[in-house]
N, C-alpha and C positions, 0 to 999 in steps of 0.2 A: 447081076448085069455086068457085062465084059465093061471097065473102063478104057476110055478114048486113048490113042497113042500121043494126042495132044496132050490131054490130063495129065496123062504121067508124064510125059517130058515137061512142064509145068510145072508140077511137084520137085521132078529131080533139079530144075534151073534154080526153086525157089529155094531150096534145100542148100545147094552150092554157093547160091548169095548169103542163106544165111552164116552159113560154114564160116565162108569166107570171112563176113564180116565181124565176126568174134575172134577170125585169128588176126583179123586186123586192128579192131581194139585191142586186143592182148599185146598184140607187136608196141603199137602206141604206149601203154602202161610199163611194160619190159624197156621200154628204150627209153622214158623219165626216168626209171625205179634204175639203169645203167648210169646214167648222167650224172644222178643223185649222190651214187656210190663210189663214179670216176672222181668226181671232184670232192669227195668226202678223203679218197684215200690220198690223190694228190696233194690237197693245202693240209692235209692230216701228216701225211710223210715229211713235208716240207718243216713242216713246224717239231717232228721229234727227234731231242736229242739227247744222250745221257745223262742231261742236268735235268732235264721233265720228272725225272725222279730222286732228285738229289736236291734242289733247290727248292726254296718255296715260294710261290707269287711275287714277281717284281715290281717294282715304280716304274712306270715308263722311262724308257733308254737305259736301263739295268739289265744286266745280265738275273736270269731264273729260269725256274719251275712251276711243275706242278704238285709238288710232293707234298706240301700240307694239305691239297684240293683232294688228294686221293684218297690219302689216307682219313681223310675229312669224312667224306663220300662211304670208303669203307668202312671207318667206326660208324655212323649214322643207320646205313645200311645195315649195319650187322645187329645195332641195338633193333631198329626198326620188325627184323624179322625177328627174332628171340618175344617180343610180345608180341609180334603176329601169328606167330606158328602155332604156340601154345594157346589164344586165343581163338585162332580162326579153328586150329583142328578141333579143339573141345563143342566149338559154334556150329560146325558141320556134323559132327558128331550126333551134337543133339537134335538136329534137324531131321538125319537119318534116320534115329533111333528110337528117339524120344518124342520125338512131337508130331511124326505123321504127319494125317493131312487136318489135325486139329486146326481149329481156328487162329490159335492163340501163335502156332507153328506157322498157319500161312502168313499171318502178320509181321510174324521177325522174315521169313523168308521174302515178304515184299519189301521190307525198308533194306535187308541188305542187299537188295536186287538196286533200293535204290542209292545207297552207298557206291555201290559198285559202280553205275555210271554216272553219279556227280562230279563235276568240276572239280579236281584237284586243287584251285585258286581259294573255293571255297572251303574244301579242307584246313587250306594253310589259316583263312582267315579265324577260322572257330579255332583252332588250336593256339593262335596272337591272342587273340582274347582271353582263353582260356589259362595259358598257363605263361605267354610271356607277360602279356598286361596285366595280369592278377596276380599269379604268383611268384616266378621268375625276377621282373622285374625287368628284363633286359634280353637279348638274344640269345639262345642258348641249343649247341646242338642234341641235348635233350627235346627240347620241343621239337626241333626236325624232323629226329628220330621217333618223335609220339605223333605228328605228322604223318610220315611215310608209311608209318604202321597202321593207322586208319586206311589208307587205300591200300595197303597188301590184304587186311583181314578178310575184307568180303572177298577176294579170287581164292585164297585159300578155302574158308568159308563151303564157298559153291564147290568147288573142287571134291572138296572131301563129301560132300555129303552126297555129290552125282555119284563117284567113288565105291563107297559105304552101298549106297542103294544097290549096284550093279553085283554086289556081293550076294551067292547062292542062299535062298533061305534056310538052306538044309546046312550051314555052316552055326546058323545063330543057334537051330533047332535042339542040333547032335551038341551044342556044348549048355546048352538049357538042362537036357534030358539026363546029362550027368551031374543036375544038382549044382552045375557053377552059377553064381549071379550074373545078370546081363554084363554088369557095366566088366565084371573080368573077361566075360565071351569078348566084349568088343574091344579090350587089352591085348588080350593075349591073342584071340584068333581073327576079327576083323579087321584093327590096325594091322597087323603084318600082311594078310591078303591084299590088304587095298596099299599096302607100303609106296609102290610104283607111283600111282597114280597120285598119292598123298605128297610124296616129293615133287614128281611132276607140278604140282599147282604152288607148291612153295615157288620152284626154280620160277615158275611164271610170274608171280608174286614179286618175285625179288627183279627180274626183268622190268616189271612194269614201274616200281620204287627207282631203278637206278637212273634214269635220266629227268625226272620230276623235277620241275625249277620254281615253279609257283608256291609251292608250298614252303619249299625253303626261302624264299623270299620275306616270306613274311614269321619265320621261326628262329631259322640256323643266321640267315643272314650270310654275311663273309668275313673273311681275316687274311689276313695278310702274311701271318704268320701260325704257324703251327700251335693246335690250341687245346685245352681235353674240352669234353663233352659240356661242364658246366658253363662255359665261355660261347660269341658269337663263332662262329667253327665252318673255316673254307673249306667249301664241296665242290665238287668239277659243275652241275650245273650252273651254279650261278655264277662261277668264273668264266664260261664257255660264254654266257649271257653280259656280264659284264664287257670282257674283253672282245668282243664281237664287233660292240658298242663303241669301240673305245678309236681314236684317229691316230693312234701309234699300229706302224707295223708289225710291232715286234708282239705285242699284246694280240694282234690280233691271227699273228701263228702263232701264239699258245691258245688263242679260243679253238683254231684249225685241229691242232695236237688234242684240244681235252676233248672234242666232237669225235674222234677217229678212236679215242682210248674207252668213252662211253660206248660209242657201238661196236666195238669191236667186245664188247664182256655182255654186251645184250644178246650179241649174235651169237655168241656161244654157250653163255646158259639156254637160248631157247632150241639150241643144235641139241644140246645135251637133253631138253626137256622132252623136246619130238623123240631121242632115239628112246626114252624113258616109255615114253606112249606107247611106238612102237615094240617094244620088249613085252611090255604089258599087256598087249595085244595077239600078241605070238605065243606068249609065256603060258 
């Protein structure tokens, strides 16, 4: 049955409302997510200066930096993934290879599932307990860095084992069939296939680690001065948080400065991680 010329032009009005009204929420979301980013780079530029990396955190009305917070930031970070990677990829690993859709397999893949979206505040809290209250004694960016590395392991984790899965079966098969053991097949020929995608969820990993303030709140703490790892140990979040906080202006262009040097290393590992997908994608 012919439909009505009212019907359709009906359809097509409602059509064009709808249209419309998702590019006008999207305009709405685009133009906070601009505002956000205007005034990130403005009191961000405002606040950088050649000493942001030469000095280290000041007393209010002192001339400094941020160069113990970064470097804070990047030892912590750097320990945090070295037990994440090796960790998460061996855990992915096994998910993929090893434990199927066994029972025993879906039970680690639902607590890291629920890992994965827990509260980073709670992280920080079980790792205080764990190793500053008990063992440590005192603040230490070891704990931080054992922190930050509970919430990279389950993104790596999942990564590798989506990864792993999406891998041809006739890749495990052809190096079965020559007599290699599994776990060398997945050495030598599945980690390199899935290499892409394995880096990619590190890069994410390490993204999601770099601006985390809760956790260090209650592990690394802060310092004031340049510190190793078994010491309280200043990172850029909790200086950005601190000095945010604080009724000196000058404090609070370096929280400006540490906000604009955080995302600006966020936005570019996850630049790097997309073009990773995409390669992977194409490749």
């Amino acid at each position: 049955m012919a439909v009505s010329a009212a019907r359709v032009a009906a359809r097509r009005l409602s059509n064009l409302a709808f249209v419309g009204f998702c590019w006008f929420v999207t305009a709405i979301a685009l133009a906070f997510l601009a505002a956000v980013l205007w005034t990130l780079v403005q009191k961000g530029a405002g606040g950088m200066s050649p000493t942001i990396f030469t000095l280290d955190t000041p007393a209010p009305g002192s001339p400094g930096g941020l160069r113990n917070a970064i470097l804070g930031s990047v030892m912590m970070c750097a320990f945090a993934m070295a037990l994440a990677v090796i960790f998460g990829i061996l855990a992915g690993t096994w998910l993929a290879e090893y434990a199927g859709d066994s029972h025993y397999g879906s039970v680690v893949r639902f607590l890291n599932d629920v890992l994965l979206s827990a509260p980073s505040i709670l992280v920080g809290l079980f790792v205080w307990y764990l190793l500053v209250a008990n063992v440590f004694h005192h603040f230490t960016g070891y704990a931080g860095g054992v922190a930050l590395a509970l919430i990279a392991v389950p993104v790596i984790a999942r990564t590798t084992e989506d990864v792993l899965r999406l891998q041809p079966t006739a890749l495990r098969e052809s190096g079965v069939a020559l007599g290699t053991p599994l776990w060398q097949v997945i050495r030598t020929i599945l980690w390199r296939a899935a290499s892409a995608g394995i880096l990619t969820g590190a890069l994410l990993a390490f993204a999601r680690i770099s601006g985390e303030t809760a956790p260090l709140l209650f592990t690394a703490l802060n310092n004031q001065n340049l510190s190793g790892m078994g010491e309280a140990m200043a990172n850029l979040p909790v200086v950005m948080f601190n000095d945010a906080l604080s009724a000196y202006d000058d404090l609070r262009r370096l929280a400006w400065a540490a906000a604009l040097i955080v995302s600006a290393a966020v936005l570019g590992i996850t630049i790097i991680a997309r073009f990773l997908t995409r390669e992977q994608k194409h490749g």
